[in-house]
C-alpha positions as CSV (number, residue, x, y, z in Angstrom):
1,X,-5.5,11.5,19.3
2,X,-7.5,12.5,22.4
3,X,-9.4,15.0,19.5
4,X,-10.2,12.5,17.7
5,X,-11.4,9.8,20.3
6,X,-13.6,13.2,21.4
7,X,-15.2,13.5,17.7
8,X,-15.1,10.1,16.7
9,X,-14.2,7.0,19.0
10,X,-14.6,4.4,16.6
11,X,-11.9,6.2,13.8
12,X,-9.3,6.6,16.8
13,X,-9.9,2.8,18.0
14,X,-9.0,2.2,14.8
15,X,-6.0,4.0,13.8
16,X,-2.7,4.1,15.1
17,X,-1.6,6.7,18.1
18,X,1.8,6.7,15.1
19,X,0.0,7.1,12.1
20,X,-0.3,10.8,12.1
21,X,-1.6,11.4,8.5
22,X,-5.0,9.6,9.2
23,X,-5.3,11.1,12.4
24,X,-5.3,14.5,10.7
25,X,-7.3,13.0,8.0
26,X,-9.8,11.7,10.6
27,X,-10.0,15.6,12.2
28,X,-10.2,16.9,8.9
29,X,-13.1,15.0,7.8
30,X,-15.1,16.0,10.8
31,X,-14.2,19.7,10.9
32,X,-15.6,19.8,7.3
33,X,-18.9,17.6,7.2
34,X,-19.5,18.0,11.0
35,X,-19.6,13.8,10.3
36,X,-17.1,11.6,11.8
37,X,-15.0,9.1,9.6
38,X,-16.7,6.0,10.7
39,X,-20.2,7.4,9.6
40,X,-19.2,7.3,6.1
41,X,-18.5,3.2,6.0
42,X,-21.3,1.2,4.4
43,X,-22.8,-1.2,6.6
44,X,-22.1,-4.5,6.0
45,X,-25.5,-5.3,5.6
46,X,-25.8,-3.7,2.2
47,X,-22.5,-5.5,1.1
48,X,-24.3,-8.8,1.9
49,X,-26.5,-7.4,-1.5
50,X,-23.9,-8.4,-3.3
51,X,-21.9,-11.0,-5.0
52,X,-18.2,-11.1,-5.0
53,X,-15.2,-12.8,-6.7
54,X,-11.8,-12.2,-5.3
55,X,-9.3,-14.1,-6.8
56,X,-5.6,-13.9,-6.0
57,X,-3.3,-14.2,-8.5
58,X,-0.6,-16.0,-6.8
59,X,3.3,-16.1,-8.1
60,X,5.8,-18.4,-6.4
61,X,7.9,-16.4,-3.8
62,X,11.0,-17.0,-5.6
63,X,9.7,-15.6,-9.1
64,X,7.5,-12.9,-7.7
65,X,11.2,-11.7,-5.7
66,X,12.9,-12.2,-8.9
67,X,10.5,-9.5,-10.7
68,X,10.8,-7.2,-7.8
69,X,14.3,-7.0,-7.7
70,X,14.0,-6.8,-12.2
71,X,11.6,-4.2,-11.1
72,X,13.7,-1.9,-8.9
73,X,17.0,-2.2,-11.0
74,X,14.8,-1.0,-14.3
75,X,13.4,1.9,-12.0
76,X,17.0,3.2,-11.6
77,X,18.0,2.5,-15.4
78,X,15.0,4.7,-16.0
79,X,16.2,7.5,-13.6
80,X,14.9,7.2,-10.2
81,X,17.1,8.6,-8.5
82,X,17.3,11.8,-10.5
83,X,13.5,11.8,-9.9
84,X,14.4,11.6,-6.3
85,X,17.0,14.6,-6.4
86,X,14.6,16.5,-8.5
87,X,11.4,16.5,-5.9
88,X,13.9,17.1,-2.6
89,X,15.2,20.3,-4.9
90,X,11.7,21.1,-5.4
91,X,11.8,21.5,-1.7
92,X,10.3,18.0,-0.8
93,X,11.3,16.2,2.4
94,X,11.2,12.8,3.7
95,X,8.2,13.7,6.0
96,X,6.1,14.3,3.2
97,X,3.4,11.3,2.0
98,X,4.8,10.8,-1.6
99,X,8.2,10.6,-0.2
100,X,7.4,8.2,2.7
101,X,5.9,5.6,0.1
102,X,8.8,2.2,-1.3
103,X,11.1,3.7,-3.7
104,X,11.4,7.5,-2.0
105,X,11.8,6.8,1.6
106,X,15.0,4.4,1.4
107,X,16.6,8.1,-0.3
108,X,16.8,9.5,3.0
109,X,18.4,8.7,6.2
110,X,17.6,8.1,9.9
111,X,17.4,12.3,10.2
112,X,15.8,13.2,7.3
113,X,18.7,13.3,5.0
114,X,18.8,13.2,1.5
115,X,21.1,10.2,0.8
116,X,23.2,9.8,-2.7
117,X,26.2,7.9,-1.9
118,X,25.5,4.6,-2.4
119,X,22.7,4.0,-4.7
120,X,23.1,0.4,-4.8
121,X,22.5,-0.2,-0.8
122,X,19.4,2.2,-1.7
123,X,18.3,-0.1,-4.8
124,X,18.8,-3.0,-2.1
125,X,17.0,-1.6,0.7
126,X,14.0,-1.1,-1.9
127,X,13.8,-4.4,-2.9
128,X,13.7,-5.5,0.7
129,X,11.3,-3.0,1.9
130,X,9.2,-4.7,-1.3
131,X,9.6,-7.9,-0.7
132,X,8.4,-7.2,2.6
133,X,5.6,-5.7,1.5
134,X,4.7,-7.8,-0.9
135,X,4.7,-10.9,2.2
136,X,2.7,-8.3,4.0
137,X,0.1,-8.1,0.6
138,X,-0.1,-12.3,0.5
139,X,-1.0,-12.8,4.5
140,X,-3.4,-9.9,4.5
141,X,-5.4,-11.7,1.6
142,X,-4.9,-14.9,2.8
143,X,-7.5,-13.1,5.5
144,X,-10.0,-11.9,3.7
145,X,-12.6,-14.7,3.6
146,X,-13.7,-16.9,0.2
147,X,-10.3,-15.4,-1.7
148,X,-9.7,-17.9,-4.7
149,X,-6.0,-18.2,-5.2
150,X,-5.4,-19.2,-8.4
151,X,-1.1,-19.4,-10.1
152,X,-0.8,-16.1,-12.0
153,X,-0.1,-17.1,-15.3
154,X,-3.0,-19.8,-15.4
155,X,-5.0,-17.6,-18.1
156,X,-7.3,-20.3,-18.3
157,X,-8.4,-21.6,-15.1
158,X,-8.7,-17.8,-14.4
159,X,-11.1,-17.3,-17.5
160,X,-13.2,-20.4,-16.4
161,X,-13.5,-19.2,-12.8
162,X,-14.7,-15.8,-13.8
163,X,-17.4,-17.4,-16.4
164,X,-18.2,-20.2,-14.4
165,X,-18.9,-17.0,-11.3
166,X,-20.6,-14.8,-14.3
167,X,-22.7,-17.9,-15.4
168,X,-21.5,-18.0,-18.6
């Protein structure tokens, strides 16, 4: 991190002293375009150029952790787990990106293990970590300013929000 807050300040204000990958990211981006990260954001004068609609398309908690946990029990009817065993016998690990991501990282204990025993506590950490996630998803756009949140299945009122923004 000290690199980094050498090359580019405003990239290591910005990231976490834990989040290794974009640290190295970060470096790697410098050492290659002699450019730090943070010169590559568009100003946000040129955004104020534009027009935007950002609509959320909101579920009830209740129904959107009913479809997660739908979600997770078809991945493992469709053979996640053999997907799992397949990529750590490719030589994969739990350090690596892919296998850090929901659905991978809950296959592999606190040391790094590869984890088989029991894949319904796995199946129920996934939904978990993804119903955490998805809480994380609704306050983060509940941030972003001038988000229309609009109930999911309202086809309608989503078509007449998008015309009435288009002008048609």
């Amino acid at each position: 991190m000290a690199e980094l807050a050498q090359v580019d300040p405003v990239s290591a204000s910005r990231i976490s002293l834990n989040d290794e990958y974009r640290i190295i990211r970060a470096l790697e981006v410098y050492e290659n375009s002699g450019r730090p990260l943070s010169s590559f954001a568009l100003p946000s004068c040129f955004r104020k150029e534009y027009r935007f609609l950002v609509l959320f398309l909101d579920r009830p908690r209740p129904i959107l952790y009913e479809r997660i946990e739908q979600r997770v029990a078809r991945m493992f009817l469709d053979g996640l787990a053999d997907e799992v065993r397949s990529l750590v016998d490719a030589g994969f690990t739990a350090s690596d990106p892919g296998m850090r991501a929901i659905g991978y990282r809950e296959f592999f204990g606190p040391a790094g293990e590869f984890l088989t025993a029991d894949t319904g506590a796995i199946a129920n950490a996934i939904v978990l970590d993804s119903k955490k996630y998805a809480k994380r998803q609704e306050t983060f756009i509940r941030s972003i300013p001038g988000v229309v949140r609009v109930p999911a299945e309202d086809n309608q009122g989503i078509h007449r929000l998008v015309s009435d923004f288009l002008g048609t």
